[in-house]
Each structure stands twice: as C-alpha cells, then as structure tokens.
C-alpha positions, 0 to 999 in steps of 0.5 A: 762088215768089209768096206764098200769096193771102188767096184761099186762105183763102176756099177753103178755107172754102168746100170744106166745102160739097161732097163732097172728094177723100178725101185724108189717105187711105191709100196705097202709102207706107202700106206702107212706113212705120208713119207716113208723114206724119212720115217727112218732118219735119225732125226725123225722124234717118231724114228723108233715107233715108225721102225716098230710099225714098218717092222709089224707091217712087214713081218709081224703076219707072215712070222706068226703065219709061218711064212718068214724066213730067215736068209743069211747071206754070206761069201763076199768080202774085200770088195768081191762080188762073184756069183759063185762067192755068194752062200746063203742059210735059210732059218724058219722064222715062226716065233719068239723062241725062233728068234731067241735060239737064232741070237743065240746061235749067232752072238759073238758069232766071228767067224763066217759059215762054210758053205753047205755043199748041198746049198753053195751059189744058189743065190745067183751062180745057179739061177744066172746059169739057168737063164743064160742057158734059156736065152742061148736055148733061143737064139740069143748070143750072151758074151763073157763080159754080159756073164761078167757084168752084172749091169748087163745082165738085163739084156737076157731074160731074167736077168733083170731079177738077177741084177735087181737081187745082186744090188741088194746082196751087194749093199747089204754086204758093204753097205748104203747111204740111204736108209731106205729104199722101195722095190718092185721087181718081177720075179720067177715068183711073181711081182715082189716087194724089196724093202732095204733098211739100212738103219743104225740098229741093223741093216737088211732087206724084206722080199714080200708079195706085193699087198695086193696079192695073195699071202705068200712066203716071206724073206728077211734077208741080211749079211751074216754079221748082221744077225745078232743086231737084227734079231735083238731089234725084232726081239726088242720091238715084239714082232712075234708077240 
C-alpha cells in the first residue's frame, strides 16, 4: 500500500476547525470487552480470541443473513485523495464459499481494477456533488476551497457524513496507528456504527447499524491490496460456519 502523505498531516490540523463525527465512542464491542481499544494490542495473550469474537460479533450474523457486503475501494495512491479518484466494487458476502471464491479472484492480485463506467466516484465524488447542490439549493454559498477541503465539508448539510467516510477511506489506504477505533455517524441511512482495524492480519472497516437498531445491511470496507490477508483472516477465524 502507498505510504501515508505529508496531506494527512494538514488534515488533521484542519478537522479541528469543524464539528466531528463522535468517534472513539462507545459502541456494540462495548459489551463485550471491558477495554476494547487494547483487546487488539500485540501484546494483549487473548489478542487472537478477542479478534475471532469482535470479528463473530460484527459479521458472523449479517454473513449468514445475507446482509454483508464486501467494498473494495481502490484509486488512491501516491498521497491522492480526490473524490473523483476513489472507485469502489461491491461483493455479496453470504458464505464460506462467498469468501473462498473472493480469495481466490483477489490472490496475487498486482494489479488495481479499472474503474466500472457504471460505478466510478460514487463513494464520495457523486454524493459530495448532491449535497452541495442541496445546500446551494437553500441559500448557502459553498467556496472552492469548502469543495476543496475535506475538513470543511462539515459546514454544509451532509457533510459531516462525508468527511467522516473520507477519513476512513483515507486511513484504510495509507494506513493508521491505532489498531482501533469506534464511530457513530449520522448518515443519510440513519445512525451508524464504523469499527476501523487496522491490525497486523489486515486492516479494514465494518459500517453497521448501531445494536439497538433494526438489522440492517452490512459493509466491510478495505483497500484492494487488503482483500487477500482480510479474507484468508475471516476464513481462518470461521465466520460463516
């Protein structure tokens, strides 16, 4: 994966000027360990059971319900991080087999996907379009360097969503310290949960209702040279069985 930008440090200076995402907030691996943001440490001796129970908690239902899906993001490289550079591919994660055909098609895999015509920018180009569309719609003037800006985004409806989802797109592409985090961001879906690993096995991101909602549809999110270590992980810890 590309090395982490000298950009990322002149984001993060810049977040601070807006309202953010409550992230290190409390959510669902709350109930279950007493300190989930060192369950994952390499020093922790339950390191590997804590990470097959996170990984059950998260995905073992909504895999065998149907309701996960596999997002590979892709696009970014050499420190970029423009919108319209982000792609993604959507897999339908139901099964054991789901996941072996999935390692299989990605193993070895050197080369990054050219984008889908009918899918291109749709993570962020398209929706950040939409929403500056709406707030101009009501009155509200955006700049360039708003639209430039990532860490300005906040100040248009919507945008704080957006922001939220490009932090995470922007670390599981270059990378993080921390080996986890917990979000909770309003979406245009409703209240989410985003559980970011970034963990010696693979790093990558679950976007769940939170666990007092309805069941609802799942995401596991990760860079395409993550695929292969990510899959073999669920496929070593039985997800789908």
């Amino acid at each position: 994966m590309p090395g982490r930008p000298d950009t990322n440090n002149h984001l993060q200076g810049l977040r601070m000027l807006y309202t953010a995402a409550k992230e290190h907030a409390e959510g669902r691996l709350h109930q279950i360990f007493a300190m989930p943001y060192k369950a994952f440490d390499n020093d922790v001796p339950e390191r590997n059971l804590h990470l097959r129970v996170a990984l059950e908690a998260l995905l073992g239902k909504p895999l065998r319900e149907g309701r996960l899906t596999l997002q590979v993001i892709y696009g970014w490289e050499n420190g970029s991080f423009a919108p319209a550079d982000l792609h993604h591919s959507d897999h339908a994660l139901g099964s054991a087999d789901d996941i072996t055909r999935l390692l299989v098609r990605y193993k070895d895999t050197q080369e990054t996907p050219a984008p889908r015509p009918d899918a291109a920018a749709t993570l962020l180009s398209e929706p950040l379009e939409k929403a500056i569309a709406d707030a101009e719609r009501t009155g509200q003037t955006i700049d360039n360097e708003t639209r430039r800006i990532p860490a300005r985004w906040p100040t248009f409806p919507q945008g704080l969503s957006l922001y939220t989802f490009f932090k995470v797109y922007h670390r599981l592409t270059y990378g993080e310290d921390e080996s986890y985090r917990s979000i909770r961001c309003l979406t245009a879906a409703g209240q989410r949960e985003i559980h970011e690993f970034h963990l010696e096995e693979g790093e990558f991101a679950v976007v769940t209702p939170q666990q007092d909602a309805p069941a609802g549809e799942v995401k596991l999110v990760l860079h395409v040279g993550q695929v292969e270590p990510v899959m073999a992980l669920l496929d070593k810890c039985a997800i789908a069985a």
